[in-house]
C-alpha positions as a printed Julia matrix, in Angstrom:
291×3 Matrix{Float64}:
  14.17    8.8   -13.55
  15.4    10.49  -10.68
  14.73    8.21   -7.17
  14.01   10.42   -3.86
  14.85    8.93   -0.39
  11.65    8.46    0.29
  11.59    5.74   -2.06
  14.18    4.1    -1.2
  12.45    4.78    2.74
   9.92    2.84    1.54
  11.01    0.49   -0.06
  13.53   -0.29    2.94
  10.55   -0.3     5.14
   8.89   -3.46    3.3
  12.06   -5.65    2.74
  14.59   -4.71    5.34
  16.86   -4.34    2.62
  20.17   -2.43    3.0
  20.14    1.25    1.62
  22.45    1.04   -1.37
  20.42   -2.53   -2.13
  16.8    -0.51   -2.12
  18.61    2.61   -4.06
  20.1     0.38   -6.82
  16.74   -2.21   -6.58
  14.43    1.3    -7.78
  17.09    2.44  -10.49
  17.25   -0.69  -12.06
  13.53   -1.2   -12.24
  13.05    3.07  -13.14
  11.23    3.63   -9.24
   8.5     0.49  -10.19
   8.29   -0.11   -6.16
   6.72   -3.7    -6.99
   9.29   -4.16   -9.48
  11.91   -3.42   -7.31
  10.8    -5.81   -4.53
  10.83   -8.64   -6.73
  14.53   -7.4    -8.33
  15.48   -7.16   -4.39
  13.81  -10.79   -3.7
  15.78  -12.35   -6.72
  18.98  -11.14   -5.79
  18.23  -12.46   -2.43
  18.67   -9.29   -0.36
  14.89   -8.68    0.51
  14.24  -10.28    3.74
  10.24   -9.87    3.67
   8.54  -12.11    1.15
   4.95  -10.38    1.39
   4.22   -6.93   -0.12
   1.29   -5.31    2.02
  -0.61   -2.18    0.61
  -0.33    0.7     3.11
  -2.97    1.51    4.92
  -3.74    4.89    4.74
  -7.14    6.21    4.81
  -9.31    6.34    8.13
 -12.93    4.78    8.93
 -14.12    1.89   10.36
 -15.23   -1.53    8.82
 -18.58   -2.77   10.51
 -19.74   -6.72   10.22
 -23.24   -7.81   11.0
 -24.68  -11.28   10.88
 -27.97  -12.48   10.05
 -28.48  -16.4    10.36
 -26.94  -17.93    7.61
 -25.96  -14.44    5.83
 -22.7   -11.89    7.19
 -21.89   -8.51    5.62
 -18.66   -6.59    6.22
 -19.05   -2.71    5.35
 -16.22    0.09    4.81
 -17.15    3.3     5.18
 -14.52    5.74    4.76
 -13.72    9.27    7.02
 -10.26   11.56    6.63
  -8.9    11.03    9.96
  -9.34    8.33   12.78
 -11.05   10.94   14.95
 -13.82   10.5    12.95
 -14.31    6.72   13.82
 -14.57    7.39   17.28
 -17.24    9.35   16.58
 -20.62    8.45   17.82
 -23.05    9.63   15.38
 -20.3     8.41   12.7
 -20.27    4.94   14.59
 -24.13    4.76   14.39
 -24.22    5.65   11.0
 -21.8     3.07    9.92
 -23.77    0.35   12.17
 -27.14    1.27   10.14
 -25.36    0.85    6.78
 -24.46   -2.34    7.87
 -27.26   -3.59    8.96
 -29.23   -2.26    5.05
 -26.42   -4.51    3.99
 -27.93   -7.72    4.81
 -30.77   -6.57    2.32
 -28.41   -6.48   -0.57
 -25.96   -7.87   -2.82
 -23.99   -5.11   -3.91
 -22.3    -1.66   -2.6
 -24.14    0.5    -5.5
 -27.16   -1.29   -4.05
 -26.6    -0.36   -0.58
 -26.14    3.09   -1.38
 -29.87    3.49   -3.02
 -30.97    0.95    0.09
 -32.63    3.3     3.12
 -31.81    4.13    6.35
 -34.99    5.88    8.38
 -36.2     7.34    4.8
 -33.38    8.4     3.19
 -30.87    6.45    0.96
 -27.83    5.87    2.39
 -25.85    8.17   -0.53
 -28.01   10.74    1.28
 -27.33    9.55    4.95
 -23.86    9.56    4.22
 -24.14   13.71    2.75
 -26.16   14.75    5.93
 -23.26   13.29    8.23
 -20.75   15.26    6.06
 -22.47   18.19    6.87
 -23.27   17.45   10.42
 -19.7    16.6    11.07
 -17.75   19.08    8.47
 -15.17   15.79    7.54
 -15.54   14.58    3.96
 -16.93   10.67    3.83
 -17.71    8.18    1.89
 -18.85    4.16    1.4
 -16.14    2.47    0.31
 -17.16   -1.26   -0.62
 -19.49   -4.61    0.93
 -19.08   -8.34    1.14
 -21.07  -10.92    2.09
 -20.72  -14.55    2.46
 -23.32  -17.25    3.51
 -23.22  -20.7     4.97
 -24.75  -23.15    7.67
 -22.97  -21.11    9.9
 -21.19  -17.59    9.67
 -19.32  -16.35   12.29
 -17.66  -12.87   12.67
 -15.05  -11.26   14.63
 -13.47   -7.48   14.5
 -10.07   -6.45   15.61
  -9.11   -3.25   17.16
 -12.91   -2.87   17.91
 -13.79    0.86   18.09
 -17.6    -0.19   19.65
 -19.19   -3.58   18.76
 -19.52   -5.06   15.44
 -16.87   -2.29   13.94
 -13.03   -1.51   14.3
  -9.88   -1.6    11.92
 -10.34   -5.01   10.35
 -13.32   -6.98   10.4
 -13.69  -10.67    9.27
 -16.63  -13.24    8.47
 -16.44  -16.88    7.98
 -19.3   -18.91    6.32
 -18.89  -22.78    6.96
 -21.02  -25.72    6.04
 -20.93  -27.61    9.3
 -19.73  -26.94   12.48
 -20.83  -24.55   14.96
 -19.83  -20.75   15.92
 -17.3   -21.42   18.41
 -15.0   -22.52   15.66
 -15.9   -20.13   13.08
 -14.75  -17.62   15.57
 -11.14  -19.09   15.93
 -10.56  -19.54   12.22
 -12.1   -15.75   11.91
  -9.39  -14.81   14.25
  -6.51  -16.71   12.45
  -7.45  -15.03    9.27
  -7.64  -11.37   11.21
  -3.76  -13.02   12.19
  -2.77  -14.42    9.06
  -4.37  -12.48    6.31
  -4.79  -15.27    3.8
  -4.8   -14.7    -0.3
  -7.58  -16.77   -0.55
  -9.61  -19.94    0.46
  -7.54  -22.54   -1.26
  -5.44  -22.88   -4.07
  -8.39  -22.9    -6.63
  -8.98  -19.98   -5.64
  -6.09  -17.83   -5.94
  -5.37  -15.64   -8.71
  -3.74  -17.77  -11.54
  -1.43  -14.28  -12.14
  -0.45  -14.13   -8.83
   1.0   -18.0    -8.52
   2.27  -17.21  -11.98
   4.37  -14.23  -10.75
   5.69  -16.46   -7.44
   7.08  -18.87   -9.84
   8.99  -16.6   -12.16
  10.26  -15.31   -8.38
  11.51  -18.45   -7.65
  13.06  -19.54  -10.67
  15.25  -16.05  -11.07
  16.7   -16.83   -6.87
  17.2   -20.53   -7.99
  18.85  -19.32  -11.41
  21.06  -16.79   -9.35
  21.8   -20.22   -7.47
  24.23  -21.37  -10.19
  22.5   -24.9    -9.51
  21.21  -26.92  -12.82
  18.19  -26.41  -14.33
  16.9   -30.26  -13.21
  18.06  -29.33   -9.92
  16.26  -25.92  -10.29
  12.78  -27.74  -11.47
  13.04  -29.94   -8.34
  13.22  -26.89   -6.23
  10.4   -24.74   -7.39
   7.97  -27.93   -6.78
   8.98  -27.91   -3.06
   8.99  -23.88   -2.82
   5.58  -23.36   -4.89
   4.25  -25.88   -2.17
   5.42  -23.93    0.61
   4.06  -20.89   -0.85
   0.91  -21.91   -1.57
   0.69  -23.56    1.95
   1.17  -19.9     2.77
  -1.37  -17.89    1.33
  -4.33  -20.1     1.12
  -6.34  -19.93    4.04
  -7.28  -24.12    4.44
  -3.07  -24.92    3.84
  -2.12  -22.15    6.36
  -0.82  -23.92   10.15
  -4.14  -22.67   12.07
  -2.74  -20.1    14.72
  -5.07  -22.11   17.19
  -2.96  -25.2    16.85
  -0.08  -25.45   14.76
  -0.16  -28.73   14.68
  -2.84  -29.08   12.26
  -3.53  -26.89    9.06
  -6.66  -24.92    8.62
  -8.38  -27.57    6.55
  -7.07  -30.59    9.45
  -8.67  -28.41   12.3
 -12.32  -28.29   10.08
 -12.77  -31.74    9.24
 -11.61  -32.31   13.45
 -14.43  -30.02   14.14
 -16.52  -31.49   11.43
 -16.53  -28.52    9.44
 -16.11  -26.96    5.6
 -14.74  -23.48    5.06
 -16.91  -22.81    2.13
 -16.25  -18.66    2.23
 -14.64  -15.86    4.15
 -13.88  -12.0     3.96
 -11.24  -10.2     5.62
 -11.83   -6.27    5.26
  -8.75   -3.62    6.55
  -9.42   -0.31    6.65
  -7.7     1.69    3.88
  -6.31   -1.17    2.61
  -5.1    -0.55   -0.73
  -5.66    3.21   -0.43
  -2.53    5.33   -0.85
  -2.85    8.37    1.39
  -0.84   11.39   -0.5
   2.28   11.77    2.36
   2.06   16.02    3.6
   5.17   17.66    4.77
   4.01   18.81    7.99
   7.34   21.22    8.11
   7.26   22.38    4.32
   3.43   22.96    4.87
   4.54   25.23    8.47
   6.78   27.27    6.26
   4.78   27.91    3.17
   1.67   29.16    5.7
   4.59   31.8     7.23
   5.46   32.61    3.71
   2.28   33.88    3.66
């Protein structure tokens, strides 16, 4: 298949990779951008490790705690204009607050806001403000304590990424700080037993091919991927991560200081994992002279 430059852009963009390297990464792999990260990462000439979705679409994610019970909300608007947006603001606040009442986003949208279900909230603000919307997705967690914090806050309780933390023990100061290290860090998930089976399966196969490409033996090679699984996994889970706090200590050391468990947390982007089709601003300017 034919590879455009704004592949190889791209692709560029999330490794760091030379040109020619990105180019010959997406023709080998026939433009399969994941593919081509790994082929780039085996061969040793992708500098970034972590693929991150691109953010595209606009909106705000809105967190509201109850006691022993957080919700995190996104609700969903075409451009960021939108989220600054008062009414649009409120609205999202009120959804999140119906959250607390239920376990699920197709329940939230038959919940009710002042009457009306929030499907129908949601199709009033489209017309009040002409921009098309919708609600996205929810997550709760629960605990002794459950602490939230929200980054880039566009007013309070909402902004770009929101995130709740649910521990069994401690108190709400340090909820707060290990909220903020996973706004920071942007763990895969809690711990270990946690993380998606597939996704430490595919890190290992990584390894392997760079270690292969190594030349070394394969005893040597086994000896390896023990030590770099470790790190990895040290990486992505939220209790092995070096808490941003202290880096000293890991996540899990700084709870048990503070006498606390971890026991849940969600970390919600905006648009995250939305891809946002790219417009040519110039090729659209000469098609409307075109007529």
């Amino acid at each position: 298949m034919a590879i455009t430059a704004a592949q190889v852009k791209e692709l560029r963009e999330i490794t760091s990779a030379g040109m020619m390297d990105a180019k010959k990464a997406l023709v080998e792999t026939d433009g399969d951008m994941e593919a081509a990260i790994d082929w780039l990462r085996t061969k040793g000439l992708a500098k970034a490790a972590k693929k991150s979705g691109r953010t595209a679409a606009e909106g705000l994610v809105a967190v509201k705690v109850d006691g022993g019970k957080g919700v995190a909300v996104e609700v969903n608007s075409e451009t960021d204009f939108v989220g600054k947006n008062a009414e649009f603001q409120g609205m999202v606040a009120n959804i999140a607050t119906a959250a607390l009442t239920v376990s699920d986003v197709e329940a939230l949208k038959a919940a009710e806001i002042d009457g009306k279900t929030v499907a129908d909230t949601i199709t009033d603000k489209i017309a009040t403000i002409g921009e098309n919307m919708s609600l996205r997705r929810m997550a709760s967690v629960e605990g002794d304590v459950v602490a939230s914090y929200v980054h880039n806050a566009a007013a309070d309780g909402m902004g770009q990424i929101g995130v709740l933390v649910a521990l069994k023990g401690g108190d709400e100061a340090f909820g707060k700080q290990v909220a903020m290290h996973i706004a920071a860090a942007n763990p895969q998930a809690l711990n270990e037993a946690e993380l998606d089976p597939a996704v430490v399966e595919k890190e290992k196969q990584v390894q392997i091919d760079i270690a292969r490409e190594s030349g070394k033996p394969e005893a040597v090679i086994e000896k390896m991927i023990v030590g770099r699984m470790k790190k990895f996994l040290a990486e992505v889970t939220l209790t092995g991560q070096q808490f941003v706090m202290n880096t000293d200590l890991t996540v899990e050391q700084a709870a048990k200081e503070a006498g606390a468990e971890i026991v849940g947390f969600v970390r919600m982007q905006v648009g995250e994992g939305i891809e946002k089709v790219q417009e040519d601003f110039a090729a659209e300017v000469a098609k409307a002279a075109q007529g």
